[in-house]
N, C-alpha and C positions, 0 to 999 in steps of 0.2 A: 879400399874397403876397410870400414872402422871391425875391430875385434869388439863383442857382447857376447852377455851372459844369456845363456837360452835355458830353457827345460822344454822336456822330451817334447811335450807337449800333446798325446794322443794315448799314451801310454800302448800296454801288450794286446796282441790277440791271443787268445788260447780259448780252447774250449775242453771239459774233462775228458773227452774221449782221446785228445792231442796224444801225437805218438813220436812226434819229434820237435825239435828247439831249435829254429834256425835265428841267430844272433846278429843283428848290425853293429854299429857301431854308433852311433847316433843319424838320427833324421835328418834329412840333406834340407834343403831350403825348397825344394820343387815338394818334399814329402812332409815336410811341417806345411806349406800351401795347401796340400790335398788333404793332409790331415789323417795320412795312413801309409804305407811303406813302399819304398820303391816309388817314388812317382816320379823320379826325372822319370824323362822321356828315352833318354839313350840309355837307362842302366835296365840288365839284361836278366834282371831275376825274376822277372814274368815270364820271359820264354823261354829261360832253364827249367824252370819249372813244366810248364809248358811240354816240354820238348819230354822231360822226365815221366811224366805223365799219361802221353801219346794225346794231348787235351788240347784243346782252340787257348791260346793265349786270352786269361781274363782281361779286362779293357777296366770297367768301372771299379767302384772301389765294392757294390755290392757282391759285384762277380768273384771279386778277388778275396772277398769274404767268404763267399761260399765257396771259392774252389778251394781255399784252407780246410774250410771246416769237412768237406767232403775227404781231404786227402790225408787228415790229419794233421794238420803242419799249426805249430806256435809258432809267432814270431815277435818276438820285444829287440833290444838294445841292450848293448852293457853299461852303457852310459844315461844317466837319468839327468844329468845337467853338466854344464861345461861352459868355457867362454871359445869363442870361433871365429874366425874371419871366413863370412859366405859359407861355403859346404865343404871349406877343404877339411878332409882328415888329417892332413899333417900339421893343421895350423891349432889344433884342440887343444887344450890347458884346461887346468881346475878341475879333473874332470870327475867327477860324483858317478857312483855304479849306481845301475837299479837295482832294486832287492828279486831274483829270479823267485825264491819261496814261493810265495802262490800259486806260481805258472807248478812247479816239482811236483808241490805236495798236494793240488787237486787238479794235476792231468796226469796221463798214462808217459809222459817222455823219459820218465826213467834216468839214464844215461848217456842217451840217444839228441846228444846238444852238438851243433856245428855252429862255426863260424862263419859268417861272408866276409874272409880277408883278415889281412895279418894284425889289422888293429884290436879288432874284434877280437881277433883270439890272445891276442896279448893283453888286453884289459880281463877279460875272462880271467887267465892267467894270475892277473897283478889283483885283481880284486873280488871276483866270485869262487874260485877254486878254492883259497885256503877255506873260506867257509864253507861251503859247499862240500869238500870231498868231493867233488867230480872232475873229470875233464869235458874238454870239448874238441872235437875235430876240427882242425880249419878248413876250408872251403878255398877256392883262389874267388877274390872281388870279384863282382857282377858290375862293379860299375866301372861307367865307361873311361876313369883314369885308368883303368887295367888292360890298356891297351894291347898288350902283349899275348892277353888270350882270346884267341876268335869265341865266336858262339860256339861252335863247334868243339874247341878245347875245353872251354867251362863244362859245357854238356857232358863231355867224356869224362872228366875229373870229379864231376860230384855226381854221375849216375856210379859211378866206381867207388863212390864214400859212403852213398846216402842210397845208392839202390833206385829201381824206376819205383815210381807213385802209384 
């Protein structure tokens, strides 16, 4: 698989009421297809959510819209461009932060920003935090190279961070 330069390509959801910042790390190839977050099929951050919740796991991209906006949840990327081979996150280079400002300064998420996984919070880190003045909580990956934590583990680790929905 050749490495290319991509952009985000969907950009954020937030809506002004948003009450929390949940971060990727850039959009996988199954979620730049769908053209909205999370779309493989085995990564498990629709039914952490889900589960946090006590809600039916959204399926479409409209459902998955409204169950953000109902629960208050932003979700963008720290990354705005990059070059990548396929979806791996270890394979990332060049990689351009998005600007968070608009999501901060017209929704309610305050301080209240987490990561999905240690890329994501390290780019956080390396590139929106000096400006910013905030941190962000990491989360453990939802996706499925994070084999090491069942549904069940994630579940327990971010209802423990982020509290039920």
């Amino acid at each position: 698989m050749d490495r290319i330069t991509l952009s985000h390509g969907f950009g954020p959801f937030w809506r002004p009421d948003s009450r929390l910042l949940i971060l990727g790390s850039f959009p996988s190839s199954a979620s730049r297809e769908a053209g909205f977050y999370y779309g493989h099929p085995r990564n498990r951050f629709w039914q952490v959510l889900s589960r946090l919740s006590g809600e039916e796991a959204p399926v479409t991209m409209e459902e998955k819209r409204s169950f953000l906006a109902r629960k208050g949840i932003a979700l963008y990327d720290v990354i705005a461009s990059c070059s990548v081979v396929g979806s791996s996150d270890a394979s990332i280079r060049d990689a351009v932060p998005t600007d968070l400002s608009p999501i901060l300064e017209g929704s309610r998420v305050g301080d209240r920003i987490f990561a999905n996984g240690k890329l994501a919070q390290s780019c956080f880190d390396r590139f929106q935090a000096p400006l910013l003045g905030l941190s962000c909580i990491c989360l453990p990956s939802t996706s499925p190279a994070n084999a090491s934590y069942s549904l069940d583990k994630l579940c327990a680790c971010w209802l423990e961070k982020i509290g039920p929905l």
